[in-house]
C-alpha positions in Angstrom: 11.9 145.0 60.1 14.0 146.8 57.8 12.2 148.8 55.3 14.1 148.4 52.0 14.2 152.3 50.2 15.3 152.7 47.1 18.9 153.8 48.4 19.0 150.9 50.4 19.0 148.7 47.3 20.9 150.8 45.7 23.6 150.5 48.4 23.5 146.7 48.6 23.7 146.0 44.8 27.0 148.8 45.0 28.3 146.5 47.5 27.2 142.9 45.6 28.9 144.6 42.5 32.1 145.7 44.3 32.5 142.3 45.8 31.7 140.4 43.2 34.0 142.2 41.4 36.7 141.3 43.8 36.5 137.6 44.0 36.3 137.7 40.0 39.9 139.8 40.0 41.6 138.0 42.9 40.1 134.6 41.2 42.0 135.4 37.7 45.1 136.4 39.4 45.5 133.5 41.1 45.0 131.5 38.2 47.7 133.6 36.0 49.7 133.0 39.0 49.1 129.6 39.1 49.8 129.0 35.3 52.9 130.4 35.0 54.2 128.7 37.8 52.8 125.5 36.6 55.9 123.4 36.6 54.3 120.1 35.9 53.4 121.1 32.5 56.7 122.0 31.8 57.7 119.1 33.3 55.7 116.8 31.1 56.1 118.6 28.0 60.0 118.5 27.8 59.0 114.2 28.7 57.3 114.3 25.5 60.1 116.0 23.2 62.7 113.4 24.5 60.1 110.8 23.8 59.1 112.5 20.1 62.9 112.2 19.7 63.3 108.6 21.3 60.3 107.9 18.5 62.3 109.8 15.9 65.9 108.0 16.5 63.7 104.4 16.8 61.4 104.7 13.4 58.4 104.6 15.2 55.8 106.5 13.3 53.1 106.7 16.0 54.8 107.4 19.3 56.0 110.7 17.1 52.4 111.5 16.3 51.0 110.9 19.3 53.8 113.1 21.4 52.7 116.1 18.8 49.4 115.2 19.7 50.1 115.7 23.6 52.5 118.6 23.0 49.7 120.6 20.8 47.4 119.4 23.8 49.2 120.8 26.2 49.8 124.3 24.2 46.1 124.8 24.0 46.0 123.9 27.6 48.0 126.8 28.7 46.6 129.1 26.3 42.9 128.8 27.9 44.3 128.8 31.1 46.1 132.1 30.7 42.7 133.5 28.8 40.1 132.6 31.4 42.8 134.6 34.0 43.3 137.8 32.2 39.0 137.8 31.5 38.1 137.8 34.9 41.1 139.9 35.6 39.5 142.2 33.5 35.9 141.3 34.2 36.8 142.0 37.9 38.2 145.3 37.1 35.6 146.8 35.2 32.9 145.5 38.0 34.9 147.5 40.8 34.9 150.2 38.5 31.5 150.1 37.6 30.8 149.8 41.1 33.3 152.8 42.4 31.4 155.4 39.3 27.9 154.2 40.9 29.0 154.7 44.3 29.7 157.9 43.3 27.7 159.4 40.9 24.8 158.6 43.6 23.8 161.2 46.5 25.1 160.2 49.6 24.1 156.8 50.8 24.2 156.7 54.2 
């Protein structure tokens, strides 16, 4: 059985922290990644200006509300998307780091 020592646990939440850390950073990449190369919000937002402009030409009041509706929608969209990224970007980083300065600032684990 293994006998769990201080530096044991010490080494094991170093490693939790580091990995942890990792999937958070990789995890917000991906997402940056993904949302700027979203092209089916791009895609739908330039369907609703022509239809806001259809709406517009035609007189009709609520097909141009409701497109600024979509089109605000779909800003606020992109916006949360790009801030969860860049926080566990950052929250990734500063768990490796922490992890990196406990790793060592400690005696020798092993």
């Amino acid at each position: 059985m293994i006998s769990l020592t201080p530096d044991l646990i010490l080494a094991i939440f170093i490693l939790v922290l580091f990995s942890l850390g990792g999937v958070a950073f990789v995890t917000g990449i991906l997402i940056l990644a993904i949302s700027a190369a979203s092209q089916g919000v791009q895609t739908l937002a330039s369907q609703v200006t022509t239809l806001a402009q259809k709406g517009i030409t035609d007189d009709i009041a609520g097909i141009v509300g409701n497109a600024a509706t979509l089109i605000n929608g779909l800003n606020q969209l992109t916006k949360t998307k790009a801030g969860i990224g860049v926080f566990l970007t950052i929250l990734g980083l500063l768990m490796m780091t922490i992890a990196c300065y406990l790793a060592i600032k400690t005696q020798p684990l092993f």
